[in-house]
Structures are given as C-alpha cells and as structure tokens.
N, C-alpha and C positions, 0 to 999 in steps of 0.2 A: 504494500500500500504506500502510494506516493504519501496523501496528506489527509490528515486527521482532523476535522473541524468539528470543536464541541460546543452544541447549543445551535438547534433548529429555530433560532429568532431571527430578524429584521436582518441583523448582521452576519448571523450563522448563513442562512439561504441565499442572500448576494454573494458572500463572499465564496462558499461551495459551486455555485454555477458558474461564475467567474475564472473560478482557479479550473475548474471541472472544462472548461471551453477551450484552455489555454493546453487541455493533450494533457493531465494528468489526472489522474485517478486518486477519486476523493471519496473518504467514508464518512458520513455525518450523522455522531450522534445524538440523538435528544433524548431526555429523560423522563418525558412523560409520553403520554401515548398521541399525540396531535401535534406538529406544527405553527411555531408562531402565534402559541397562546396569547402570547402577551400586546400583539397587534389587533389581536379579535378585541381586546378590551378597552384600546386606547383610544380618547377624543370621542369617549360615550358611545361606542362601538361606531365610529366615523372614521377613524384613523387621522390625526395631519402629519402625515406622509414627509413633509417639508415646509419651505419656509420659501414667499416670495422673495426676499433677502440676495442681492448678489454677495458673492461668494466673502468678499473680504470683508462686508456688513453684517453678515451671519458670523463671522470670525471674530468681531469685538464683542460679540454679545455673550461670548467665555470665558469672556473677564480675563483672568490670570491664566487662563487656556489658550488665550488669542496667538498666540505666537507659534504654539503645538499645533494648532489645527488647520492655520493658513495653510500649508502645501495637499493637507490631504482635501480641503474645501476648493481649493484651487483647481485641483484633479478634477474634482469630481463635484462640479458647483451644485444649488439646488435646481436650477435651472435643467440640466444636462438630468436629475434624479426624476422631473416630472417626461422629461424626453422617454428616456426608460420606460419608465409605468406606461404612455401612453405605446408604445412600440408594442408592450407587453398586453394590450389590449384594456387598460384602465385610464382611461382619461381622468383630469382631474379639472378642479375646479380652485379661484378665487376666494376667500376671506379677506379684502385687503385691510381692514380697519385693524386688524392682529397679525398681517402678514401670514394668514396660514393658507394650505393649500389642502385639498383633502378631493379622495377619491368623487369622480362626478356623481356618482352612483350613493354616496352617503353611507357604504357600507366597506366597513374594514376587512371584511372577508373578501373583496375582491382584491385586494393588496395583499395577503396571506398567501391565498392561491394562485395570486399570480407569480408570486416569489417562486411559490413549491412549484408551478408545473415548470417554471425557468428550469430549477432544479434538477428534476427529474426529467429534463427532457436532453439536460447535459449530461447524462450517466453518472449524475451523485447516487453512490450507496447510502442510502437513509435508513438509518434505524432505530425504531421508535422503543420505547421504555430500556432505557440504556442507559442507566446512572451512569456519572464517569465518577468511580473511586479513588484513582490518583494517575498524576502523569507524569512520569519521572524519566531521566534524559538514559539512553540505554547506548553504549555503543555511540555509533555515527549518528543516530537516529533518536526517537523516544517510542517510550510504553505506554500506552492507557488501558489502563486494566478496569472493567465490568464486572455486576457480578457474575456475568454470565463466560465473559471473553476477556483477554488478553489479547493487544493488538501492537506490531510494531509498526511504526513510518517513519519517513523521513522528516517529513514536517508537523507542524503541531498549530492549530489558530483557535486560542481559547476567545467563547464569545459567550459563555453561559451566564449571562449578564448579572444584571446587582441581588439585591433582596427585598426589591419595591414588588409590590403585588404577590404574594409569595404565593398566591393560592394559587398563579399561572405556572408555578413550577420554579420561579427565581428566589432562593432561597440561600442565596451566597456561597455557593459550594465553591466558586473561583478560586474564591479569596484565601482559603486554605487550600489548595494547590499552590496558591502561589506564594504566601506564607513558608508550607515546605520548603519550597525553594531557595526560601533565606530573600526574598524579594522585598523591597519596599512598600506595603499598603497603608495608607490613608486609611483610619478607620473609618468606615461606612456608616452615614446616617440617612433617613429619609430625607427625600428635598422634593418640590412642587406639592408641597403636601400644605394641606389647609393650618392655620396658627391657630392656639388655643386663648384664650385668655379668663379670666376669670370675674372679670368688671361685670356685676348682673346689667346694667344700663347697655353693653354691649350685647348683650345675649336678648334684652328688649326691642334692640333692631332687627332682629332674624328676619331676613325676607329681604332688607334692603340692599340693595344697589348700586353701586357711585361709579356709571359708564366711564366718566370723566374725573378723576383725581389724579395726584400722584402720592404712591406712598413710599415713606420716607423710615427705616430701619435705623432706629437710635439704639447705643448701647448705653452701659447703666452711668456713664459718665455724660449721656445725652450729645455724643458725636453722631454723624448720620454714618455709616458702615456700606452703605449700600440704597437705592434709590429703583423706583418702578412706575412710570406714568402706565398705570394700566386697569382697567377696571379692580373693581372689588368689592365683594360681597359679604354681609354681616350676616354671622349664621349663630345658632343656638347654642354655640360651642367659643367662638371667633372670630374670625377672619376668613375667608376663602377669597376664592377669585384669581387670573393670573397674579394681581398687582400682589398681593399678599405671598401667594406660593409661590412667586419668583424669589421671595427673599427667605424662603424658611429654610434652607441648609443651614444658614447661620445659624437660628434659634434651634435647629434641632443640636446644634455640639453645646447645648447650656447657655450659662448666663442671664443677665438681666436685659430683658428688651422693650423697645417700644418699637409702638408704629405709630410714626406722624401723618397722618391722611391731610395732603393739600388740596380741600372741596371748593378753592377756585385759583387752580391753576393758573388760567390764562391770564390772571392781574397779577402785576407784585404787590408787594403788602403797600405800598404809599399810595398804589391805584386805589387798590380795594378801601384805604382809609377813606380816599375823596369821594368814592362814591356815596362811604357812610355818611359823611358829612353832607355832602350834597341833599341825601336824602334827608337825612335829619331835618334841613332847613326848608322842607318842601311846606305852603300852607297844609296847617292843620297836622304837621307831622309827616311821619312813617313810620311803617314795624320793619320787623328783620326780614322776615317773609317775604313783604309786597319787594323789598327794596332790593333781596335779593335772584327775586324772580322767582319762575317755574323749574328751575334746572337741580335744584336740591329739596330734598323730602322735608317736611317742617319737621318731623321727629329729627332729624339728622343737625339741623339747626338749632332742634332746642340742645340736643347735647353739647354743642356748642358753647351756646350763651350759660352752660352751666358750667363750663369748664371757666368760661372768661369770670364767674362768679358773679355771674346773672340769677336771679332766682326765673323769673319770667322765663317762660321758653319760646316767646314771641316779642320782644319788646321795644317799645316805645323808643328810637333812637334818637329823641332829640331830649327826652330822658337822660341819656346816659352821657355820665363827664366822660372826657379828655381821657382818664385811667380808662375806665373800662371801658371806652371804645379801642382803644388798644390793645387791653386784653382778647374785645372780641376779633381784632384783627387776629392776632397771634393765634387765634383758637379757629378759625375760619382757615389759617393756613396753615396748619398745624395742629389738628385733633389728635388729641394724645389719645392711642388704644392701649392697654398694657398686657405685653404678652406671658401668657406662662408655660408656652410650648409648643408640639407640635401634635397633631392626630395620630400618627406613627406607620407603621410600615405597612397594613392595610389599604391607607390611604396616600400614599405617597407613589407618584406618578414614574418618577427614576430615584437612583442611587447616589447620591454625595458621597465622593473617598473613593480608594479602590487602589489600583497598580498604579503606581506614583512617575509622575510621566519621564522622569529624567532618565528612568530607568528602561524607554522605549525609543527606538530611533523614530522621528517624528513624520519621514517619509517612506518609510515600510513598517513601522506598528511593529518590528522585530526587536524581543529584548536583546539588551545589548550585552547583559550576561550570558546568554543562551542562543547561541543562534540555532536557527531553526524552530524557535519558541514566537509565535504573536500571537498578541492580546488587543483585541478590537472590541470597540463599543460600551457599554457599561461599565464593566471591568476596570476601565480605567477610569483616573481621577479627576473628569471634564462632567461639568454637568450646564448642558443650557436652560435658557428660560422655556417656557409653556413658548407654541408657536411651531412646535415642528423641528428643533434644531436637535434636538437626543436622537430624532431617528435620522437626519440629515447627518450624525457625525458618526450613528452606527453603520450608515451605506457609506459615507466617506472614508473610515477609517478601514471598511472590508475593500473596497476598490483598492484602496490603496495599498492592504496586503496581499490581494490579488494580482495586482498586475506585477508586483514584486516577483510572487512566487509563479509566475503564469510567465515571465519574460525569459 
C-alpha cells in the first residue's frame, strides 16, 4: 500500500481522490460506519462549503494562522473549491452579507456524496468501522494497526479531525497519536461554540437578535483580546451567534471575560453623543427609543440605560445631565455581557489547539520530524471564524498534501 489516509471527513475524501488520481494506491480508513458525518451536520444540515473571500482575505481571518495558511489558500483559493463542487455536479450558491457559500440544493449530503463518489470513482480503498489504534513509523514506511488489521505504507495523512461534535465520531483520537510521537499539541478546546454567562437580565433576552453590532472580547483587566462585527444572538444560557462564537476559543482556555456589544456601530461615540443631545433638545423632549429608532429592541435599550444607571428603561433625554448621558453613551457602545464560559464540546462547531504548526512544513502539511507523516485539517492548531473557512483550510490543506504526495 502506497498511502494511508485516516479519517473519511471533508479532508480525508479530497485528499484520498486526489493522491488516488495522481497513480497511487490509497487505503482510507474511517471509524464509524458512514462517510463525512460531520459534513451531514454542518451549517444546520446546509453545509458552507467555503467562503466568498479571495484567497489572501480568507488568510487574515486566522489571525496568528495567517502566515501558515497563505501558500496552501493560495493553491487552492475558495474560488477554485466552489469550481470543484460545481464540476462534481453540486452547484452552489451566494450568502454575501456572511461571505458564505453553500450547496445550491441547501443540502449537505450533496457535498458528502459528492466527495465519496470522487473517491470511489479514483480507486480509494475505503473502509468503514476501522478505529485506527496507533500509527507508528516502521522501517522506510509506517504501521496502522486496527482492531481488526495491521497495515504497512509508505505514507501516512492523519485527518481524523478535532473532538467538536463527538457524537459524529470526532472524539480526538489524533491527538494521542500524535502525543506518542513526542509531537507538539496545543491543548484542544471547543471554539464557534455558543458563551455562557450567568447575568439573569441576559438570559431575559432569549430570542433577541443584534443583525448589526460588533462584539468586542474584554479580559478581566478590560483590554479588548479580540473583536467581531457580526450578528449575535441572546439565548437562555448567553450568547450565540457568529459575532459571539467567533470569539469563544478564548473563553473556553479560562479566565475572566466580557463581551462588549457595540448596538451602534456605525456612529462613534461623539456622533452618537450629538444625536443625544440633538434629540434631547427637540420641543417637548424625546425618549431613548423614539431617538434611537426602529433598528434596536427597547428590551435591549433598556439594558442599556440600566447599565448607564438609569432606572427608566425608556427615558426622558432631556432628563438626563451631562454624566449620565455619557454613561448612556458608553453603554450604547459598549454593553457589558459577563461571560462564565462556554457550552462545551457538544456544541462547538471545530477544534481550538491541536498539532502545533511549527512543527509542519507549511506547503506540504508534512511533519518535519517525520517524513512521510501529514497532518491536514483539524488536527492542526488553525481555527477560523463561522463563514466557511474550517472546511476551506481542511480542502486546502488536503490539496496541498496531495499534490505533494501525487507529484
């Protein structure tokens, strides 16, 4: 056997018919009995496939990744990933206000299957309920031993991805593989996973909405860590929404958090003052409400003017001195939420931490201890925002160890 690919996911099955195309014989095994569980489940069974994003746009958005993932985004932009899909007989479709792209058909199982029949139509050996128990370097080559089988090859492409969704079978087995090996792992936490908090007044918004903010990730010294213009949603628990689960890898490794929600972005705070004032001085008054439109919930306002230590949750702005229209500035761009967590590994979309990237060549994904060893997708220590960019770096990073091992 040329090459050994473990883990029938997004990046296991690109990367299997790829190398499979290039004239070498690839065995792929999975450990549950299905294919690409974890793509049936993603984007509420819709899949976002990718990201409209050109390549080197998609590449800042990994933050302290951006550097690692330029050459393989480059290879293989998102552009060039919906070219694919549609060749493969799945067109897709537009979300531009999120930059996401998702199958036309609105069903993830057309992107699962389209993978497998690629697969299978390149002469990948596939075998389904095939735990891998360890993979250790043998010879020229390595071992992966099953319960069932012992197998040698020459190459080895671990993709059996993080331990988000664990019911789909991802359950972090990588990560002791690669542990054994004396490798570098980032401890794994959940990340795009909903924040917890504890403030009942937060848990009395359950339902609402904020299309338009941006949130703002304070630590317990009230520096901002990280930032998100992107919806977000108050739920019975905390937080959800991109704008929120973009920022919870933080909050899941500990510490004291907030989240500052800006509910009007589009002014700075001197704008947003003069409006107040402006309105204040209209005859006969204004409230908060009328003065700040239809574009915020009054519940959402009243929490507001209660931060700004208002009692009113509607109040009379020509009422209020000089201090607390200030304060209600500050609390208008800046609603303090207080976090006390995260939902945890059930709910968490990918993996935070993993195979720590120094320890991988950035344009073949081969360890640099091990040749003949890559590690594609999850596994490694790159996690993007909601939007399509985790499955965009698990086809970039398999391309890219394909064409290595295919040239």
């Amino acid at each position: 056997m040329d090459i050994i690919v473990i883990g029938a996911g997004a990046a296991g099955l690109w990367a299997a018919e790829r190398v499979a195309r290039g004239g070498r014989s690839v065995l792929l095994l999975e450990k549950t009995s299905r294919a690409g569980t974890k793509i049936l489940a993603s984007g509420g069974t819709r899949c976002n496939l990718t990201t409209t994003l050109a390549a080197d746009a998609a590449a800042r958005l990994f933050g302290p990744a951006e550097r690692f993932m330029q050459p393989a985004l480059r290879a293989l932009p998102p552009a060039r990933v919906r070219e694919r899909f549609h060749a493969l007989g799945v067109p897709t479709v537009e979300e531009p206000e999120l930059e996401k792209v998702f199958p036309a058909s609105d069903k993830a199982i057309d992107v699962r299957d389209a993978l497998l029949r690629a697969a299978l139509s390149a002469r990948v050996d596939l075998r389904y309920d095939s735990a891998v128990r360890s993979v250790e370097p043998s010879g020229d080559g390595w071992t992966v031993a099953t319960p069932q089988d012992r197998f040698t090859c020459q190459k080895v492409i671990l993709c059996a991805g993080g331990s988000s969704y664990p019911r789909t079978g991802c359950t972090g087995d990588g990560y002791t593989w690669l542990r054994t090996l004396d490798l570098p792992v980032i401890d794994p936490v959940p990340a795009l996973v909903p924040l917890r908090s504890s403030a009942p007044w937060v848990h009395a918004l359950s339902g609402i909405s904020l299309p338009q903010t941006e949130a703002r990730l304070l630590d317990a010294a009230g520096r901002t860590i990280a930032r998100r213009a992107r919806p977000v949603l108050f739920t019975h628990v905390g937080l959800s929404g991109p704008g929120a689960m973009d920022l919870s890898a933080h909050v899941a490794r500990g510490g004291t958090w907030t989240i500052a929600l800006d509910l009007m972005p589009t002014l700075s705070d001197q704008e947003l003052q003069r409006m107040l004032v402006d309105a204040a001085g209209r005859p006969g008054g204004c409230r908060l409400i009328r003065a700040i439109g239809e574009g915020l919930p009054a519940r959402v306002l009243g929490a507001a003017a209660h931060q700004a230590g208002i009692t009113e949750e509607n109040p009379a702005l020509h009422q209020l001195d000089r201090t607390r229209r200030l304060k209600l500035v500050d609390a208008l761009k800046g609603l303090r939420v207080p976090i006390s967590g995260v939902l945890g590994w059930d709910h968490a979309e990918v993996t935070a931490g993993g195979l720590a990237l120094e320890a991988v060549d950035r344009r073949t994904f081969e360890v640099r201890r091990y040749p003949g060893l890559f590690v594609i997708g999850e596994l490694l220590d790159l996690t993007g925002p909601i939007g399509g960019l985790n499955f965009q770096a698990a086809f970039s990073s398999a391309e890219a160890a394909a064409r290595h091992l295919a040239g």
